[in-house]
NUNU-705043 format. One record per residue: x, y, z of N, C-alpha, C, O in turn. Coordinates in nm, 2 decimals. Example, Ala and Ser with C-alpha at 12.3 -4.5 7.8 and 13.67 -1.06 7.14 Angstrom:
REM residues 2
<r n_c1="1.32" n_c2="-0.57" n_c3="0.78" ca_c1="1.23" ca_c2="-0.45" ca_c3="0.78" c_c1="1.32" c_c2="-0.33" c_c3="0.78" o_c1="1.42" o_c2="-0.33" o_c3="0.85"/>
<r n_c1="1.28" n_c2="-0.22" n_c3="0.71" ca_c1="1.37" ca_c2="-0.11" ca_c3="0.71" c_c1="1.29" c_c2="0.00" c_c3="0.79" o_c1="1.34" o_c2="0.11" o_c3="0.80"/>
***
This chain:
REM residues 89
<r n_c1="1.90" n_c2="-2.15" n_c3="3.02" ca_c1="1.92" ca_c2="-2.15" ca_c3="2.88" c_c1="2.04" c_c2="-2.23" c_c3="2.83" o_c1="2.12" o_c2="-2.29" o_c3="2.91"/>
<r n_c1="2.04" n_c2="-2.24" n_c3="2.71" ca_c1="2.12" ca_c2="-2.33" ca_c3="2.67" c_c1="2.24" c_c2="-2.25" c_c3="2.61" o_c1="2.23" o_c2="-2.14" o_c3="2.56"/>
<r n_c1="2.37" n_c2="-2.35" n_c3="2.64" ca_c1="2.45" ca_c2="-2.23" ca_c3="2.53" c_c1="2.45" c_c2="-2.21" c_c3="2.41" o_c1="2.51" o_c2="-2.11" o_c3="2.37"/>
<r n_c1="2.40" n_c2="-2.28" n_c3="2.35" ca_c1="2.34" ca_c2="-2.24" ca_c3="2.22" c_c1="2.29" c_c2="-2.14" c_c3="2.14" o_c1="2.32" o_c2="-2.08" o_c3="2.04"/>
<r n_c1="2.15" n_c2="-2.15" n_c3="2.26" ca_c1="2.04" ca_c2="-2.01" ca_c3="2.29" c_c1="2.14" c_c2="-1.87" c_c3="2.27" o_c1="2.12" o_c2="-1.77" o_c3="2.20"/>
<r n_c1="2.25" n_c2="-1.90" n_c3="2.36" ca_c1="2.33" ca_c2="-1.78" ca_c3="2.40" c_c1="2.38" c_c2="-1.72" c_c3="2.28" o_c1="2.34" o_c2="-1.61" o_c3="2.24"/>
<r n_c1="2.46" n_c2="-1.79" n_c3="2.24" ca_c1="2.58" ca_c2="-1.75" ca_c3="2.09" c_c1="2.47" c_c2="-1.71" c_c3="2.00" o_c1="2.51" o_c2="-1.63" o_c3="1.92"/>
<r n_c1="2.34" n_c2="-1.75" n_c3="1.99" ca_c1="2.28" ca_c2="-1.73" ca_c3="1.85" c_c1="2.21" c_c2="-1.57" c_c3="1.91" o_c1="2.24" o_c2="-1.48" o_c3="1.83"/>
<r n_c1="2.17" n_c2="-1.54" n_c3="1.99" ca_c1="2.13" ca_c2="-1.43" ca_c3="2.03" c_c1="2.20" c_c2="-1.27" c_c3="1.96" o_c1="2.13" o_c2="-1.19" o_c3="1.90"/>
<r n_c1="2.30" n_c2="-1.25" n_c3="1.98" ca_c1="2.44" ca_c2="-1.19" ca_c3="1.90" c_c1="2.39" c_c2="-1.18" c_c3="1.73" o_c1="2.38" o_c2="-1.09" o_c3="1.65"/>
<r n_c1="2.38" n_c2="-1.26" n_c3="1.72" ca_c1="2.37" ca_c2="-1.31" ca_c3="1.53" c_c1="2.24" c_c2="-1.27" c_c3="1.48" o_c1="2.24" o_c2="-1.19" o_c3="1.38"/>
<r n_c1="2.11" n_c2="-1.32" n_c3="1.54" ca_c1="1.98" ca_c2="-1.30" ca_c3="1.51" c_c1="1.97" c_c2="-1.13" c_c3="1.52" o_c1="1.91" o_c2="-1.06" o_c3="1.44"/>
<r n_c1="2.04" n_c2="-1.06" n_c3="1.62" ca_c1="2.04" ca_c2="-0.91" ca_c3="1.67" c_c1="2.09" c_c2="-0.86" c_c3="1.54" o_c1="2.02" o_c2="-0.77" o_c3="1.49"/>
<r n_c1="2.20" n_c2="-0.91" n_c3="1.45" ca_c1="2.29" ca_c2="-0.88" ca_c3="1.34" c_c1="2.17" c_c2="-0.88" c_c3="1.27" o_c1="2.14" o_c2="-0.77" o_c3="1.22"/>
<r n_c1="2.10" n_c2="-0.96" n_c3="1.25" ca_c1="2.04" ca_c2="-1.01" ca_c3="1.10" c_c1="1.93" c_c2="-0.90" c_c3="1.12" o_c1="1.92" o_c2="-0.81" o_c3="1.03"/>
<r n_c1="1.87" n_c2="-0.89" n_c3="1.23" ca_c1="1.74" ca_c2="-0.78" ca_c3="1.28" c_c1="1.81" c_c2="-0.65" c_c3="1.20" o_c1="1.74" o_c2="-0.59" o_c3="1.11"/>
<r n_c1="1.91" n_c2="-0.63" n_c3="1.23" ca_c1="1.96" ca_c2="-0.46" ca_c3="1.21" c_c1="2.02" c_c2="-0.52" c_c3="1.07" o_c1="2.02" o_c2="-0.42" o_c3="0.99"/>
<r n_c1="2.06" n_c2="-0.61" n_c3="1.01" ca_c1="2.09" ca_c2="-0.58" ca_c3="0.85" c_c1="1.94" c_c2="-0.55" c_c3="0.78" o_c1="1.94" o_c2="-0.46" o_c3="0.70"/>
<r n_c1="1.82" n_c2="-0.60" n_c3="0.82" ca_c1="1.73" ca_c2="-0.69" ca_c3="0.75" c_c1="1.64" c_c2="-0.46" c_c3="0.74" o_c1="1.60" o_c2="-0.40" o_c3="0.64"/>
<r n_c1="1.67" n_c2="-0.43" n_c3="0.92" ca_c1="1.60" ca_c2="-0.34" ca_c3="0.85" c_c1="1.66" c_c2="-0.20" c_c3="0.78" o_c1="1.61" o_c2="-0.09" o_c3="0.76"/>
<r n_c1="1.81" n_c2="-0.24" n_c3="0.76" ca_c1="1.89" ca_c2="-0.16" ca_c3="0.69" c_c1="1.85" c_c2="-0.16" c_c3="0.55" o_c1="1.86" o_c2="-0.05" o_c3="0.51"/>
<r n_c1="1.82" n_c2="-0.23" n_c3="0.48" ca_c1="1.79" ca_c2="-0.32" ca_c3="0.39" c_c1="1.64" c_c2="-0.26" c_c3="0.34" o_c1="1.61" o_c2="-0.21" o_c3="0.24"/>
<r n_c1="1.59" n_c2="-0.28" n_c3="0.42" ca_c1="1.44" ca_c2="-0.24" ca_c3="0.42" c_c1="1.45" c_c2="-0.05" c_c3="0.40" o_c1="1.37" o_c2="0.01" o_c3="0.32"/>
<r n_c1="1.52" n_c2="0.02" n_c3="0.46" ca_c1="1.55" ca_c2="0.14" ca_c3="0.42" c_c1="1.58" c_c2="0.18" c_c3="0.29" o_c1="1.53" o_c2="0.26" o_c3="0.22"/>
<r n_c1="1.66" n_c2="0.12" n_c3="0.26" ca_c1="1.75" ca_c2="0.15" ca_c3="0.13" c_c1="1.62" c_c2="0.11" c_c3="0.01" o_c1="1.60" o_c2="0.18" o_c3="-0.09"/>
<r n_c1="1.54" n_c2="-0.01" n_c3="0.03" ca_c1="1.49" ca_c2="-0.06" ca_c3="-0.04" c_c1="1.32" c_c2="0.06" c_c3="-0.09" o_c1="1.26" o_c2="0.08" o_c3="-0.20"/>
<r n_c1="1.30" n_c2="0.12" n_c3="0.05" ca_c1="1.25" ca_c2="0.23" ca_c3="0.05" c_c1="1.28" c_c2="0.35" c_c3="-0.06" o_c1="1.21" o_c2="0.41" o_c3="-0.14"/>
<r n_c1="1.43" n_c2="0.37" n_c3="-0.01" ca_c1="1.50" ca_c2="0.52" ca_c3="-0.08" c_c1="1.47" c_c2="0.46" c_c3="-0.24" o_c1="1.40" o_c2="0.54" o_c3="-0.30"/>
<r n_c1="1.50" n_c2="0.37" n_c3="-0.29" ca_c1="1.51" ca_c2="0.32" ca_c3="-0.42" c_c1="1.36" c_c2="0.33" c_c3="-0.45" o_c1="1.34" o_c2="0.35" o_c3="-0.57"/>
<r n_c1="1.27" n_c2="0.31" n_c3="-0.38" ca_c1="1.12" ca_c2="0.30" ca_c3="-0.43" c_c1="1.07" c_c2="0.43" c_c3="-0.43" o_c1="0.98" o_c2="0.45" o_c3="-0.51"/>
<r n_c1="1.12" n_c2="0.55" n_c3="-0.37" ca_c1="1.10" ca_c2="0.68" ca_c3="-0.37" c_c1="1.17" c_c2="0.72" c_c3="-0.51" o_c1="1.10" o_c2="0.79" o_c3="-0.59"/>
<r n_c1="1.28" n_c2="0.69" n_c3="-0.55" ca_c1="1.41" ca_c2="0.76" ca_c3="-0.68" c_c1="1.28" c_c2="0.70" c_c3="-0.77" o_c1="1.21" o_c2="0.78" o_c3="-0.84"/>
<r n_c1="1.24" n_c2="0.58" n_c3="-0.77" ca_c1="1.19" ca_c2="0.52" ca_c3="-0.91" c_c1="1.04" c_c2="0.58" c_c3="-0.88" o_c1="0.97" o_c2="0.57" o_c3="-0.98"/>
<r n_c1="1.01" n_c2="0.61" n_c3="-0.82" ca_c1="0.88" ca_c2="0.70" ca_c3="-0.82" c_c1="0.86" c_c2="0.88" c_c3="-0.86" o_c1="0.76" o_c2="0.93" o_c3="-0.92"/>
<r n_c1="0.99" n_c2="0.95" n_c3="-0.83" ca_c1="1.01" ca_c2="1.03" ca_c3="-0.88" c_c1="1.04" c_c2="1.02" c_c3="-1.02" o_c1="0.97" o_c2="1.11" o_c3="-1.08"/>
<r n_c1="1.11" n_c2="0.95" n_c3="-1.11" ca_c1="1.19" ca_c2="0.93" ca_c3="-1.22" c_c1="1.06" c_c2="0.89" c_c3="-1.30" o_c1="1.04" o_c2="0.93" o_c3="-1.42"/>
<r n_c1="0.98" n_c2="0.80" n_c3="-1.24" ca_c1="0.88" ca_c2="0.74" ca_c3="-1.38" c_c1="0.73" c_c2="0.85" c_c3="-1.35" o_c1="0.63" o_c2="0.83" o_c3="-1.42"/>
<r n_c1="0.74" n_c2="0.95" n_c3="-1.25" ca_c1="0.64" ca_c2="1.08" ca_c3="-1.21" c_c1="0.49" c_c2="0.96" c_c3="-1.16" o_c1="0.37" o_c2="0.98" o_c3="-1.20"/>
<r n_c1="0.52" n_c2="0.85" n_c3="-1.09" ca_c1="0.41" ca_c2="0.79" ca_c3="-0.99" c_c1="0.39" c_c2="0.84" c_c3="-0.89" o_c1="0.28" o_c2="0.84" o_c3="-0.84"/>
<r n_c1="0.50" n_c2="0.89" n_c3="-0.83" ca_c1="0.50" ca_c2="0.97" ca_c3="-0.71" c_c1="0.36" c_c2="1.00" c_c3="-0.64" o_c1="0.29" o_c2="0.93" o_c3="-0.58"/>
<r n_c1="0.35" n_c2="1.12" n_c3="-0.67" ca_c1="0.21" ca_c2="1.23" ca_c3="-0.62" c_c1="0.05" c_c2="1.13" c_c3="-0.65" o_c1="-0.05" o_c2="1.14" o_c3="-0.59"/>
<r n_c1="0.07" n_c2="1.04" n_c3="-0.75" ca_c1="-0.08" ca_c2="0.97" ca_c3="-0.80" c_c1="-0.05" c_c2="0.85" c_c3="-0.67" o_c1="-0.13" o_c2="0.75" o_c3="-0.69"/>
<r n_c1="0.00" n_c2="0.84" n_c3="-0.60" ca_c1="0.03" ca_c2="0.69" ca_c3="-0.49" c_c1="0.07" c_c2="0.69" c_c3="-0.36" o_c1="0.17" o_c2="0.72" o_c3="-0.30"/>
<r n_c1="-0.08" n_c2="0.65" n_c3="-0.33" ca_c1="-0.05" ca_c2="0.67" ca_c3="-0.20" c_c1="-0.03" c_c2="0.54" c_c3="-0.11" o_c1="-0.08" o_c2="0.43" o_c3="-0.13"/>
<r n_c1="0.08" n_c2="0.57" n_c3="0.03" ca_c1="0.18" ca_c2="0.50" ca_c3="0.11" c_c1="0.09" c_c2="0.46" c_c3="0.26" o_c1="0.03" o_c2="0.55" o_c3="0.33"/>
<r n_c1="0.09" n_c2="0.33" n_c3="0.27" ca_c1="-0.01" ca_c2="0.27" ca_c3="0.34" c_c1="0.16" c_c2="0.22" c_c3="0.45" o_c1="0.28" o_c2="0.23" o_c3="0.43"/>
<r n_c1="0.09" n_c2="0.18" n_c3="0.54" ca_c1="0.22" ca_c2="0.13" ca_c3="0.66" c_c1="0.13" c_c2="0.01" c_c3="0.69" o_c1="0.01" o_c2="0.01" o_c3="0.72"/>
<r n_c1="0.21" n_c2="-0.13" n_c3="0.66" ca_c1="0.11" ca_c2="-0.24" ca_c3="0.69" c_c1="0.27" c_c2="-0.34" c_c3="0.82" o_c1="0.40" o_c2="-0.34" o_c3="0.82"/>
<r n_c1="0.20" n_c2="-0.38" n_c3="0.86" ca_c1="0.31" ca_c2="-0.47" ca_c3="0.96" c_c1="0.34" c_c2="-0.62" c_c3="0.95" o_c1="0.26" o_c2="-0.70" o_c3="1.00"/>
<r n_c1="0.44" n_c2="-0.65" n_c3="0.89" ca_c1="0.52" ca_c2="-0.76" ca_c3="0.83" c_c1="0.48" c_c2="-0.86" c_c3="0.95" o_c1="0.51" o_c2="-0.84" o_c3="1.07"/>
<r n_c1="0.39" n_c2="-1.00" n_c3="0.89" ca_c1="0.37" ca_c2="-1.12" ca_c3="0.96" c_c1="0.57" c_c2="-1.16" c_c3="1.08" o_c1="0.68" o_c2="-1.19" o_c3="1.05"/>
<r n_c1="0.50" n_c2="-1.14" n_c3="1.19" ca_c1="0.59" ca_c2="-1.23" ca_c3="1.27" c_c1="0.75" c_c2="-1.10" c_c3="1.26" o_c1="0.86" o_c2="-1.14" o_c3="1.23"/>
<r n_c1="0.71" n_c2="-0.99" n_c3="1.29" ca_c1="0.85" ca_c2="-0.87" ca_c3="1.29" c_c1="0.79" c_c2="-0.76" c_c3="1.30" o_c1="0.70" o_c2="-0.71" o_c3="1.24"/>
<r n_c1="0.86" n_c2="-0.74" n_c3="1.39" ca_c1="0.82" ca_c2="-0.55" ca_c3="1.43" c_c1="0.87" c_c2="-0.44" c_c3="1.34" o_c1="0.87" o_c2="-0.32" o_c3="1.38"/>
<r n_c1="0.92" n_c2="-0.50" n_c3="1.19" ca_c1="0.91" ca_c2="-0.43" ca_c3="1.13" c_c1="0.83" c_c2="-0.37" c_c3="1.01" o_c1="0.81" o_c2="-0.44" o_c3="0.91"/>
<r n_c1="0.77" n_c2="-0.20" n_c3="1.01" ca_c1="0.68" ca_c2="-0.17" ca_c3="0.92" c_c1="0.77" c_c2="-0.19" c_c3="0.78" o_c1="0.90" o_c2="-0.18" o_c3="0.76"/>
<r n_c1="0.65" n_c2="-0.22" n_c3="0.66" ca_c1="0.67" ca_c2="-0.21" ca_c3="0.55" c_c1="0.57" c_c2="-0.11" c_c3="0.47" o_c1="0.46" o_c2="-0.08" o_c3="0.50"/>
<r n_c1="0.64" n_c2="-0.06" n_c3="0.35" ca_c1="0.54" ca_c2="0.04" ca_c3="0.32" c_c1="0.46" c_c2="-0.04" c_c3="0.19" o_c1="0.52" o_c2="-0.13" o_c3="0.13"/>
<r n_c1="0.31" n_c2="0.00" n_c3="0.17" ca_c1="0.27" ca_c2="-0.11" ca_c3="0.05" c_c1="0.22" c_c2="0.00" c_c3="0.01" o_c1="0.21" o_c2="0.10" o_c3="0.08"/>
<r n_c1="0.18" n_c2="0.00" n_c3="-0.13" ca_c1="0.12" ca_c2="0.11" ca_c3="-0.23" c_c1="0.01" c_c2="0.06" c_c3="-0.26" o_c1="-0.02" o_c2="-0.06" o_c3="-0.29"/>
<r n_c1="-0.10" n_c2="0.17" n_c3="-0.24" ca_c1="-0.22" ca_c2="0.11" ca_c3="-0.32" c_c1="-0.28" c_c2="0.28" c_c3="-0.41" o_c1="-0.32" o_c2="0.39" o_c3="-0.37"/>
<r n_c1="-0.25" n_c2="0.22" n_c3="-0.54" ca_c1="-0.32" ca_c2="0.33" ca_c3="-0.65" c_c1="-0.48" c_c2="0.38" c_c3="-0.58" o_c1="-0.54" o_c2="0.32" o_c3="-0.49"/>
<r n_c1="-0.50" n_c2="0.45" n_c3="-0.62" ca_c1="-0.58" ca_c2="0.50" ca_c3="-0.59" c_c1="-0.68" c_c2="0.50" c_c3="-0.71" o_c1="-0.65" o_c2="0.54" o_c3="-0.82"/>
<r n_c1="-0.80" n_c2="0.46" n_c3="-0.66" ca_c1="-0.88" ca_c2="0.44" ca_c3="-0.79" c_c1="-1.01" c_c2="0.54" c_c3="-0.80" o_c1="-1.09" o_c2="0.60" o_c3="-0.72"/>
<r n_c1="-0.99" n_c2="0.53" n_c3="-0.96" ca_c1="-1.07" ca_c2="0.67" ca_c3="-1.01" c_c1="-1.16" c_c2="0.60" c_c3="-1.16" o_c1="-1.14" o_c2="0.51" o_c3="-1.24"/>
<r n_c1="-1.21" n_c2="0.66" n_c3="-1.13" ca_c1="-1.38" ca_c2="0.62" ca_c3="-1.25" c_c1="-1.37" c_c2="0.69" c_c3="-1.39" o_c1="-1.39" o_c2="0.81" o_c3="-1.39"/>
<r n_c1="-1.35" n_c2="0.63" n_c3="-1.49" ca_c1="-1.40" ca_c2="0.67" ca_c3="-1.63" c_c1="-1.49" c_c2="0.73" c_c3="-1.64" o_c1="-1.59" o_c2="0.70" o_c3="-1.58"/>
<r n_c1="-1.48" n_c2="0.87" n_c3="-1.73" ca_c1="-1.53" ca_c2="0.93" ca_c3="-1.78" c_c1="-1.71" c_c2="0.83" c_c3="-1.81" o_c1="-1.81" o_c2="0.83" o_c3="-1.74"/>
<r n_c1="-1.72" n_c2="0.77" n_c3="-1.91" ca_c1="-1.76" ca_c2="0.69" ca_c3="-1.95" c_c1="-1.88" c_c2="0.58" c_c3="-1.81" o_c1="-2.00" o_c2="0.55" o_c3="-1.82"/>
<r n_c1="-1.79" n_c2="0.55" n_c3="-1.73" ca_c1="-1.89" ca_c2="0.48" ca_c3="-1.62" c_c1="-1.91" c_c2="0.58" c_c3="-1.58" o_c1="-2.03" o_c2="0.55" o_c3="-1.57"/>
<r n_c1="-1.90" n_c2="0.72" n_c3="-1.52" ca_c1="-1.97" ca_c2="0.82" ca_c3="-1.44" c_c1="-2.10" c_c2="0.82" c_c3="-1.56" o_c1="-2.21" o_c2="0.82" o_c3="-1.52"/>
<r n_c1="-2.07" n_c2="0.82" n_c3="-1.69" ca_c1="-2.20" ca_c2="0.88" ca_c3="-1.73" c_c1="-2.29" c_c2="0.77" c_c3="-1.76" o_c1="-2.41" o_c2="0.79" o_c3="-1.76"/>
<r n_c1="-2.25" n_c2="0.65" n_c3="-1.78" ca_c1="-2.35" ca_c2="0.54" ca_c3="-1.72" c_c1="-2.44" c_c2="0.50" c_c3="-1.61" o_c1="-2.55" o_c2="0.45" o_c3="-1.62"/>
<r n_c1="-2.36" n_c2="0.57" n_c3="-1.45" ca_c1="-2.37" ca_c2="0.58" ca_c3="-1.33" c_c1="-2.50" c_c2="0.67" c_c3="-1.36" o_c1="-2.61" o_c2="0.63" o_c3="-1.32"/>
<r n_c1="-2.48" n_c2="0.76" n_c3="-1.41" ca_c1="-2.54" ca_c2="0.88" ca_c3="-1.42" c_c1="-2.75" c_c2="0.85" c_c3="-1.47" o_c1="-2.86" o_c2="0.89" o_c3="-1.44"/>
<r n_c1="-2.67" n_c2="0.76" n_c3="-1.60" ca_c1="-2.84" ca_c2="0.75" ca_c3="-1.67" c_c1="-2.89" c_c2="0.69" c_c3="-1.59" o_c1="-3.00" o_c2="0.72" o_c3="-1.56"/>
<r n_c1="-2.82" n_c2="0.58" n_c3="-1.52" ca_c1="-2.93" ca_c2="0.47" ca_c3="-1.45" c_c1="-2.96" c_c2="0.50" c_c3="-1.33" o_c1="-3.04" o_c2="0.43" o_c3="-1.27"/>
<r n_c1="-2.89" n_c2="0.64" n_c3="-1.26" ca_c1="-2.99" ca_c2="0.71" ca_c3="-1.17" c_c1="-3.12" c_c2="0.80" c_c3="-1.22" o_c1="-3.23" o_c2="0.81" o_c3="-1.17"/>
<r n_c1="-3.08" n_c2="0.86" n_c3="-1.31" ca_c1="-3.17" ca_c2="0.95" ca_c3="-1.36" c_c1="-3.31" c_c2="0.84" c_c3="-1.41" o_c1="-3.43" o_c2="0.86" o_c3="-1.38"/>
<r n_c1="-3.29" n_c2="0.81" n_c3="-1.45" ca_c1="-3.41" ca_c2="0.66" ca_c3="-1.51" c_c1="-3.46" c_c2="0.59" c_c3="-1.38" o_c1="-3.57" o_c2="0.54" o_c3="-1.37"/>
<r n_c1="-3.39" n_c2="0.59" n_c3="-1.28" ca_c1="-3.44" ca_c2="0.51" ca_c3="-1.18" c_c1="-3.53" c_c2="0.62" c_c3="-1.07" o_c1="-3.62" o_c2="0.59" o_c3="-0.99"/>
<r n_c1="-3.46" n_c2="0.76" n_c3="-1.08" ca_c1="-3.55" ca_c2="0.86" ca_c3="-1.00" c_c1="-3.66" c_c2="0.89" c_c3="-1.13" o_c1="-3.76" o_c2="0.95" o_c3="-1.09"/>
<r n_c1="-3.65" n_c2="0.88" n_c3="-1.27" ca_c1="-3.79" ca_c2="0.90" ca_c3="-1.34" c_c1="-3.89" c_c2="0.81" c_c3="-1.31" o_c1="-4.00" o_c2="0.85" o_c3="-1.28"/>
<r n_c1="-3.85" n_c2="0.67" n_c3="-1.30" ca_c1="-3.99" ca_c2="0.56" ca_c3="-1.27" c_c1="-4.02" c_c2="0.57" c_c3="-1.14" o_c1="-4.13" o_c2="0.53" o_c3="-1.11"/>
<r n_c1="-3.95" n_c2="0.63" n_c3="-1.05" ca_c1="-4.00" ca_c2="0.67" ca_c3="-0.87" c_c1="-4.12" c_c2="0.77" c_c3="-0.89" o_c1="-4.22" o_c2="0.75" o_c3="-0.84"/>
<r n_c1="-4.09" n_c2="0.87" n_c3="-0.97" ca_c1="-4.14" ca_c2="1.02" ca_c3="-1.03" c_c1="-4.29" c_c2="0.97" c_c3="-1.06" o_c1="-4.40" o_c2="1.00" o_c3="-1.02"/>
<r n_c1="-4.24" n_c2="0.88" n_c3="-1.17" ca_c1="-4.35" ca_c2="0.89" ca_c3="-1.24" c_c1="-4.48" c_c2="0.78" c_c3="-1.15" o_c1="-4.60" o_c2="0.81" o_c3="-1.17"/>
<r n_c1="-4.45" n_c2="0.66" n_c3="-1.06" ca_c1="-4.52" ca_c2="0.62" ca_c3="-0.99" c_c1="-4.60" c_c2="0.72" c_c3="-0.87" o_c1="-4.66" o_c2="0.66" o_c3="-0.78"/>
<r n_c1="-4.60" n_c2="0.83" n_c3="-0.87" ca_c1="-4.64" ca_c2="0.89" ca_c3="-0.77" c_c1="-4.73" c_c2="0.96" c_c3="-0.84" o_c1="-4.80" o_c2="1.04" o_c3="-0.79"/>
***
């Protein structure tokens, strides 16, 4: 190795342990503002893994839910579609 290689080894180790100190805190603050604006409980916490680092990050994905309105759309054009089955028989 080079001595180069050497001395930077020390530093990069530093940056690893700020980076995922950082990533904690950034967490706790995503929890406070989740509580405070009540997203909390409606969002759910997915663990996906950061390109090129062994460290997890957390991503949010809402969780999705259907209008009143398209369920009952959903609804006629089944019902219409099992009437013309019905009625071909």
């Amino acid at each position: 190795m080079r001595r180069t290689e050497l001395r930077l080894d020390p530093i990069i180790q530093q940056l690893r342990q700020e980076r995922a100190q950082i990533a904690s805190q950034l967490d706790k603050l995503d929890a406070a503002l989740d509580a405070l604006t009540g997203e909390g409980p409606s969002v759910r916490k997915h663990v996906k893994q950061m390109k090129n680092s062994s460290i997890m990050a957390p991503v949010v994905a809402k969780k999705r839910r259907m209008s009143a309105a398209t369920r009952a759309k959903i609804s006629r054009a089944m019902k219409a579609r099992h009437a013309g089955i019905k009625a071909k028989k």
